[in-house]
C-alpha positions as CSV (number, residue, x, y, z in Angstrom):
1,X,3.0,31.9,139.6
2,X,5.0,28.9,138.6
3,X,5.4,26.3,141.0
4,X,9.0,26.5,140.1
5,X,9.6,30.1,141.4
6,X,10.3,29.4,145.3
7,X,10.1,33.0,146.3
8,X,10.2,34.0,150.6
9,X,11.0,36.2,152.8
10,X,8.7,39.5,152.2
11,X,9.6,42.5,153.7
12,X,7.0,44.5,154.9
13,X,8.2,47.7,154.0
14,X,8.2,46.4,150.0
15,X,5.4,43.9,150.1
16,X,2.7,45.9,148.3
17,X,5.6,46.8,145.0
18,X,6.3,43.1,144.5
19,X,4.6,41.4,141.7
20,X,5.0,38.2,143.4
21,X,3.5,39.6,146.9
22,X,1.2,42.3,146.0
23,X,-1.5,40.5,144.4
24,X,-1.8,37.7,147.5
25,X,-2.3,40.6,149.9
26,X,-5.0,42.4,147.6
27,X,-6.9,39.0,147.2
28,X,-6.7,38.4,150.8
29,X,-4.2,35.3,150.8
30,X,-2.4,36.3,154.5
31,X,-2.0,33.9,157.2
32,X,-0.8,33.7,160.7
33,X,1.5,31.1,161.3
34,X,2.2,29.6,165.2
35,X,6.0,28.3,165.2
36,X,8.5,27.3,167.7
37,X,11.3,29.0,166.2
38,X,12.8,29.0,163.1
39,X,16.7,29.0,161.3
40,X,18.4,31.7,160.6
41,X,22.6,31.8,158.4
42,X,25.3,33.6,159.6
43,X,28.4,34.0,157.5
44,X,31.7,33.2,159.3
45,X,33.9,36.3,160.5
46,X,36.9,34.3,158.7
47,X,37.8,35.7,155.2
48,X,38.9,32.1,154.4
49,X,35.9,30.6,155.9
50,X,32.8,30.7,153.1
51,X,30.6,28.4,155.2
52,X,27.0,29.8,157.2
53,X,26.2,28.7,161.0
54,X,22.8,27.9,161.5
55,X,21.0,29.2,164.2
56,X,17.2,29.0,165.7
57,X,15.8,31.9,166.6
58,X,12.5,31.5,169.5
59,X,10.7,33.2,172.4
60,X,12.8,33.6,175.8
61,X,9.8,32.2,177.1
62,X,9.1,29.1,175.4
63,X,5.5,28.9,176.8
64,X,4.0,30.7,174.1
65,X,4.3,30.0,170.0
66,X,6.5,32.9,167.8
67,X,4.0,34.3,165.5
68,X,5.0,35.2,162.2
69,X,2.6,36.9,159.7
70,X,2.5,34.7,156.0
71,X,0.9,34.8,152.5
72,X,-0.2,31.9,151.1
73,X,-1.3,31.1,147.2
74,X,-2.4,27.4,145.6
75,X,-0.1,26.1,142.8
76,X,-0.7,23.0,141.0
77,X,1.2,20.4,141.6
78,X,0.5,17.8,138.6
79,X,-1.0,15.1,140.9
């Protein structure tokens, strides 16, 4: 994979027929990942309005990390 192809966001129902997923889950290359939240974009209800809202998405009890399954591959980096 090029380090130039920024690819996220698997779905789990396609993960296994993407080229660029398939081959990290055969070899292994998963990950559990401990977070306090994370951002997700909402479009504005305006039709004039093009802009996203950020929001963070967390637990209700903040005790506890999210967990959020990951896949995870080395690239070079040219350092």
């Amino acid at each position: 994979a090029s380090p130039h192809y920024h690819v996220f966001n698997a779905r789990s129902e396609t993960v296994y027929e993407k080229k660029s997923f398939g081959g990290l889950i055969r070899n292994g290359q998963t990950c559990v990942l401990a977070l306090e939240g994370y951002y997700e974009w909402t479009k504005s209800k305006s039709l004039h309005d093009k802009r996203k809202q950020p929001y963070f998405v967390r637990r209700k009890n903040r005790e506890r990390p999210l967990l959020m399954a990951g896949l995870w591959s080395r690239v070079a980096t040219g350092r």
